[in-house]
C-alpha positions as CSV (number, residue, x, y, z in Angstrom):
1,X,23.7,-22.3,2.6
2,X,24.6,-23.5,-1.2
3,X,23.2,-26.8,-2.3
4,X,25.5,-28.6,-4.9
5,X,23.2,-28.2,-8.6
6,X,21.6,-31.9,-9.4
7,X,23.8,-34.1,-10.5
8,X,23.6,-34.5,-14.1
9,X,23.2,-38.3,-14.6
10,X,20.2,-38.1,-12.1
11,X,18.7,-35.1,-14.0
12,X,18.9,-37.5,-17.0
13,X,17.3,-40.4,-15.5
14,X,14.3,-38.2,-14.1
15,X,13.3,-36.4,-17.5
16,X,10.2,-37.4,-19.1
17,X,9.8,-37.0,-22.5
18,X,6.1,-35.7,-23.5
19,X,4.6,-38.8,-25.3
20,X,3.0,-36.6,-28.3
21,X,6.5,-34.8,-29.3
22,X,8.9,-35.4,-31.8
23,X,12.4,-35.0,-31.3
24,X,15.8,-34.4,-34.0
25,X,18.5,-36.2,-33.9
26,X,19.9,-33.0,-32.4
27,X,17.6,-32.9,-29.5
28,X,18.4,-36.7,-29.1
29,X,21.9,-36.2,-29.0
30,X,21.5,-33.4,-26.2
31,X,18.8,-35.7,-24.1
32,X,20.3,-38.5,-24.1
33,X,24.2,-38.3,-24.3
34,X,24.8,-40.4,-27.1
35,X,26.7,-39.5,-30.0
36,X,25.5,-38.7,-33.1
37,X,27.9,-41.9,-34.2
38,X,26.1,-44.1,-31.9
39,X,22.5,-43.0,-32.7
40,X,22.7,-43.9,-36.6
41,X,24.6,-47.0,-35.5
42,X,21.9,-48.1,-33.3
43,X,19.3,-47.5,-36.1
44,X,21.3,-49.4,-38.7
45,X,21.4,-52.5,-36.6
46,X,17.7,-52.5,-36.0
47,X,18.0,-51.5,-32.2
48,X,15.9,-48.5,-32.7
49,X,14.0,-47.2,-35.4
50,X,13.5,-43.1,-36.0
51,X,10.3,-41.9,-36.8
52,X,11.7,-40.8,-40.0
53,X,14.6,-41.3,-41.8
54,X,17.3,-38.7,-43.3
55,X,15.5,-39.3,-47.0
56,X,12.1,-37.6,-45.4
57,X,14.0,-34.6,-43.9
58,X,16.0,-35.9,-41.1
59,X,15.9,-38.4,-38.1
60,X,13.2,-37.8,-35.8
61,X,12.0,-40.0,-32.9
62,X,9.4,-40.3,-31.0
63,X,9.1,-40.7,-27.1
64,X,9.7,-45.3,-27.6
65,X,12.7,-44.3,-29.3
66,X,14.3,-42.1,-27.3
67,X,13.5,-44.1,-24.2
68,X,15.0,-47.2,-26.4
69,X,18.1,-45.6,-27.1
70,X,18.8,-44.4,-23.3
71,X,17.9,-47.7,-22.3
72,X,20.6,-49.3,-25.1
73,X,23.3,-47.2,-23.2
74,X,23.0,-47.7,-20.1
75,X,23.0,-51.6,-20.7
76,X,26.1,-50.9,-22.8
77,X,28.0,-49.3,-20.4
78,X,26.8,-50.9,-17.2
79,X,27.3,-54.5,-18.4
80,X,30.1,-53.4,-21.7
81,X,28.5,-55.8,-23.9
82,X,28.5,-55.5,-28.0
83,X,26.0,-55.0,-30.5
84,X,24.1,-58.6,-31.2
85,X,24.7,-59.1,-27.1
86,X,22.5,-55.4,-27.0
87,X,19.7,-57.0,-29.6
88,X,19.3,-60.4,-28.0
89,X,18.7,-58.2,-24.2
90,X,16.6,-56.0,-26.0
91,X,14.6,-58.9,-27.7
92,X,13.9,-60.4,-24.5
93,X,12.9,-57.1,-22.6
94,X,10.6,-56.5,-25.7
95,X,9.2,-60.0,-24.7
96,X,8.7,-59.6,-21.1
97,X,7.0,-57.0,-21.7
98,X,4.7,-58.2,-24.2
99,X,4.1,-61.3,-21.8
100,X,3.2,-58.8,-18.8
101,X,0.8,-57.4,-20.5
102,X,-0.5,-60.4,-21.7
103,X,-0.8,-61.2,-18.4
104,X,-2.2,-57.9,-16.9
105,X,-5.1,-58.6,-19.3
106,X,-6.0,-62.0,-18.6
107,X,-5.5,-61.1,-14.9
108,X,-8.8,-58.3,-15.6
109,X,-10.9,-61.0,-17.4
């Protein structure tokens, strides 16, 4: 009996990065899907920010940045909206969060 291979959108969603690693822009490009184009352009609008930029060898990421950047795609292509619409979602994730664990802490006092 042959089983179809994974499909490769859900391969993508079920890879975890390893937290300690860094990764190129190369690898980025390969893990995540994006283009090269859309990486830097990301970065330049302050969505994500690389571990270290082209002046100290090359843009590297860590595992925040690389989940940052999938999670910029898939807002822009499930919901097609532009750059400042992508900051503003991302500034209010970035706050949920933060208020979650606010609470998760006050919850263990």
């Amino acid at each position: 009996m042959n089983l179809p291979g994974p499909d490769p959108v859900t391969a993508l969603e079920l890879y975890e990065p390893n937290p300690a690693a860094l990764y190129t822009l190369e690898e980025v490009v390969r893990l995540t899907h994006l283009t090269r184009r859309q990486i830097v352009r990301y970065c330049q609008c302050g969505l994500v920010a690389p571990v270290a930029a082209p002046e100290a060898g090359g843009w590297t990421f860590n595992d925040e940045g690389l989940r940052r950047l999938r999670r910029l795609d898939a807002l822009r292509q499930s919901y097609d909206v532009n750059l400042p619409a992508l900051r503003l979602i991302m500034e209010l994730l970035d706050e949920v969060e933060r208020l979650r664990q606010e609470l998760r802490f006050l919850r263990a006092l």
